[in-house]
N, C-alpha and C positions, 0 to 999 in steps of 0.2 A: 096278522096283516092279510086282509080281504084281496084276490086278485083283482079287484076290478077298481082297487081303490089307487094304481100303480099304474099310471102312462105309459104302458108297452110297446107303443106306435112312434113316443116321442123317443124310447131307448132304444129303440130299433133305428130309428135313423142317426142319432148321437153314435151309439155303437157301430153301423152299419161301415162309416170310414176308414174302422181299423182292417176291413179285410176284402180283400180283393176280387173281383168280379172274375179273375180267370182261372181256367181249372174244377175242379170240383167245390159244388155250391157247400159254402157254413152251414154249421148247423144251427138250427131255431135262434134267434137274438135271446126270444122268451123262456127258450128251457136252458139254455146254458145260464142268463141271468137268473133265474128260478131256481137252479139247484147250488148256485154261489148264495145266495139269498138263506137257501134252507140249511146249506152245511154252516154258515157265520151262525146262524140264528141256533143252531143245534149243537154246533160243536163238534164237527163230523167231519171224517176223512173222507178224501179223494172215493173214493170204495163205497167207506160205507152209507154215502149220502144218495151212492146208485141202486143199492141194496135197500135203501127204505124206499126211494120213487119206486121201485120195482116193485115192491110189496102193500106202498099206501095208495088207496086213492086223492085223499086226500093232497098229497105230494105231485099227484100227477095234475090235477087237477089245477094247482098255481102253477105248475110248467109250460099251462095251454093245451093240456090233452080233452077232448070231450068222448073218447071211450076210454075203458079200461087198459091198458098196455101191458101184455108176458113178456114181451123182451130188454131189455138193454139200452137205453136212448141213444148210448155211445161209451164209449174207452173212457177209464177213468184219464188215460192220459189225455184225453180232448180238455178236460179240466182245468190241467196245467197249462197246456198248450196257448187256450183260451184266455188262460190270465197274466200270460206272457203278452199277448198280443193287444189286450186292451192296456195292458200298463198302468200308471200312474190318473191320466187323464180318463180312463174309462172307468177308474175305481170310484173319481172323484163325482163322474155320474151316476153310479149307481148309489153312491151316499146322497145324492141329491135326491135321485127319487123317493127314498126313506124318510127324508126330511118333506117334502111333497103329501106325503101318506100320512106322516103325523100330524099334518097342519087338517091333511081333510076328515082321519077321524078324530080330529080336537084334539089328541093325543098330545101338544103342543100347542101354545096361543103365538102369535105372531110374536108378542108383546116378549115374548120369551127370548126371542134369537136377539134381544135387543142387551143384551147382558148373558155373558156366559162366564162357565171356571175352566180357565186350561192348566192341564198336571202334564207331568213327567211319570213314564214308566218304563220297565224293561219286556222288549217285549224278547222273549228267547228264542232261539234256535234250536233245532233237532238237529246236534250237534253230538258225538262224543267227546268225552273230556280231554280235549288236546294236551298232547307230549311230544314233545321233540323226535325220537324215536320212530314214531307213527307218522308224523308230518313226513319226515327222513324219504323214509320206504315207499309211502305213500306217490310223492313226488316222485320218487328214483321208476317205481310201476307205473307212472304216467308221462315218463320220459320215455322208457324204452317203447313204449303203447307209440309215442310221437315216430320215434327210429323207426317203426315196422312200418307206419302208415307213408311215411318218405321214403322206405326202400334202403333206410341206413343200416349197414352194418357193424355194429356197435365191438370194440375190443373183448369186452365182457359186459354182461349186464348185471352182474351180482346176486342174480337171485337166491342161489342155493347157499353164498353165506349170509344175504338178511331173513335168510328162513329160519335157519340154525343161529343167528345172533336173537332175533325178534323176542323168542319166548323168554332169554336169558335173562334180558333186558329186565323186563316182567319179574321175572327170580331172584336174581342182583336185589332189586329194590326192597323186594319182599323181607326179603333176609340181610337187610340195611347193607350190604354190600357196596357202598355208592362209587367207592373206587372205580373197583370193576364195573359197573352199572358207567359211569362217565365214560368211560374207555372203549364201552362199546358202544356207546352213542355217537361217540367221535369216527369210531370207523363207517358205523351206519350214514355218518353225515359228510365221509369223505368218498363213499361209495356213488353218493348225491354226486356230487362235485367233479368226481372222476367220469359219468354219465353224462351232464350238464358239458363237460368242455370237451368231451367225444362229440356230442351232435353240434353243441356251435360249431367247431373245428370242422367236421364233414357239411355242413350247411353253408360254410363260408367259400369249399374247396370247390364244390360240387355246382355253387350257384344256385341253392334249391330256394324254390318260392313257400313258406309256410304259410296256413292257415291262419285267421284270426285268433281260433283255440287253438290252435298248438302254440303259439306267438303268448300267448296269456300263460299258457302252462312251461313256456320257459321262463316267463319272467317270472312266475310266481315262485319258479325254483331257486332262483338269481334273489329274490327277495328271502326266503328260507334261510338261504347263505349264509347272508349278510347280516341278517337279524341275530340279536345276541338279547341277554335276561333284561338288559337296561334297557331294552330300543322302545317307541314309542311305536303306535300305529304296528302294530305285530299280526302278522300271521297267524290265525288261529284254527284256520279251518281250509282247504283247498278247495269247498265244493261250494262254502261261501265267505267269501273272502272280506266281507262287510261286517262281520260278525267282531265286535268287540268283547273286553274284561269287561264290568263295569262291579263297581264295587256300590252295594243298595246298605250297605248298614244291618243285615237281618241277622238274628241269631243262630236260625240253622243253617242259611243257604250266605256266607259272606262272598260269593260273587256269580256272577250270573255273566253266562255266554250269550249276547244276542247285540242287539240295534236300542237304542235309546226311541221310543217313539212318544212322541204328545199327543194329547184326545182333548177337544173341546165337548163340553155336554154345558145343556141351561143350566140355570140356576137351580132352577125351582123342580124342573119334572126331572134330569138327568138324562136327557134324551143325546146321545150323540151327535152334535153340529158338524164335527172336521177332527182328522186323525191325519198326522205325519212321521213317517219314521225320519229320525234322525240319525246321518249316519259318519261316525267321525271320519271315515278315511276320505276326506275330501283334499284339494288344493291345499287347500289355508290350512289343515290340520285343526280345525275348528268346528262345534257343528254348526248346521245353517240357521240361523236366524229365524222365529219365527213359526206360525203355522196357519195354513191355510182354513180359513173358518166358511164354511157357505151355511150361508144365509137363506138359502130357500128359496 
């Protein structure tokens, strides 16, 4: 993809309303879009997609640099930060400009958006293999995290026995032990619980005002709880809580942790049209209907 074949001027102002004029000025429209561009097209981490513009001309060069560059354009975490802020709506723009680029290097005939195939796929998560256990502890260290940052002083926090329970857990299982392996789950999950109604209980008494995230990080504990092996919409991850089972039918991998997302491409060339994830933990308990297809 030629840089000059990419309306910079038209994504610069499209993008330009997601970030605010006061404070310290954003960086480039055109090198943060440029290296979102070159990590999708490459397959590259947060890192290491800084580590090749550092190293390539070429890379610098669709960023909008016209010398060479030794340093660093910015934090990988600007990255993230960046695609926090553009969102949904700003993703939907820079897929428009790709479809924009293929129509001018022919790469796509018009005639083509006129007919497309949309699939289902899983798209996965950098998750580890969720266990009740883990979730437990996990939770109980991001309640006490809650109690320090409010000034609570908790009857116990329990660390030094889910320290000494944690690895057993792991051992129990190993050694089909499931008895014992249940039994120390149950306590890891009533150590949960016993944390959980210490800070509601002082949050109630005290009058304290909580956070958004800490509000999120009790409920998620509150949902933990409550969740049992039959529940629907389950828990599976605390860091992202969107992440569903989803069962693909494969012979080696029979389930796959992520989001369900659909992809339109053409018929004829397979060029990508419109991608949406789809994510069951909604209202309805359903997923949404539907996927957004742009047209060009």
């Amino acid at each position: 993809m030629f840089p000059k074949v990419i309306d910079w001027n038209q994504l610069d102002n499209e993008l330009g309303r997601h970030f605010s004029t006061v404070g310290a000025s954003a960086l480039p429209t055109r090198l943060m879009a440029g290296l979102l561009y070159l990590q999708h097209l490459h397959n590259l981490s947060d890192d290491m997609v800084l580590e090749q513009w550092l190293e390539s001309p070429y890379y610098q060069y669709f960023c909008g640099e016209t010398f060479f560059q030794h340093d660093f354009p910015c934090h990988p975490t600007s990255l993230v930060k960046w695609r926090k802020r553009l969102g949904e709506e700003g993703c939907e723009w820079l897929l428009t400009q790709t479809i924009q680029a293929g129509l001018k290097l022919k790469v796509i005939k018009p005639a083509s958006l006129k007919r497309v195939v949309v699939d289902t796929t899983v798209q996965e998560k950098n998750i580890t293999f969720p266990t009740d256990a883990k979730l437990y502890n996990k939770a109980r260290q991001q309640l006490t995290q809650v109690a320090k940052e409010q000034g609570i002083t908790l009857r116990q926090t329990y660390d030094k026995a889910c320290h000494e329970l944690m690895p057993k857990i792991g051992r129990y299982g190993h050694a089909k032990q499931y008895k014992r392996m249940r039994k120390a789950i149950k306590q890891v999950k009533g150590f949960l619980g016993r944390v959980l109604r210490d800070i509601d209980r002082q949050v109630k008494r005290q009058g304290l005002t909580l956070t958004q995230k800490q509000e999120d990080t009790l409920n998620q504990a509150y949902r933990l709880l409550k969740q049992t092996r039959q529940s629907k919409n389950k828990l599976y991850s605390l860091h992202e809580p969107n992440v569903d089972c989803i069962s693909k039918g494969k012979a080696h991998k029979r389930y796959e942790f992520g989001v369900k997302a659909s992809i339109a491409v053409t018929a004829k060339e397979s060029f990508i049209v419109g991608a949406r994830s789809l994510f069951w933990s909604s209202p309805t308990g359903h997923f949404p209907k539907g996927v957004f297809i742009l047209n060009g």
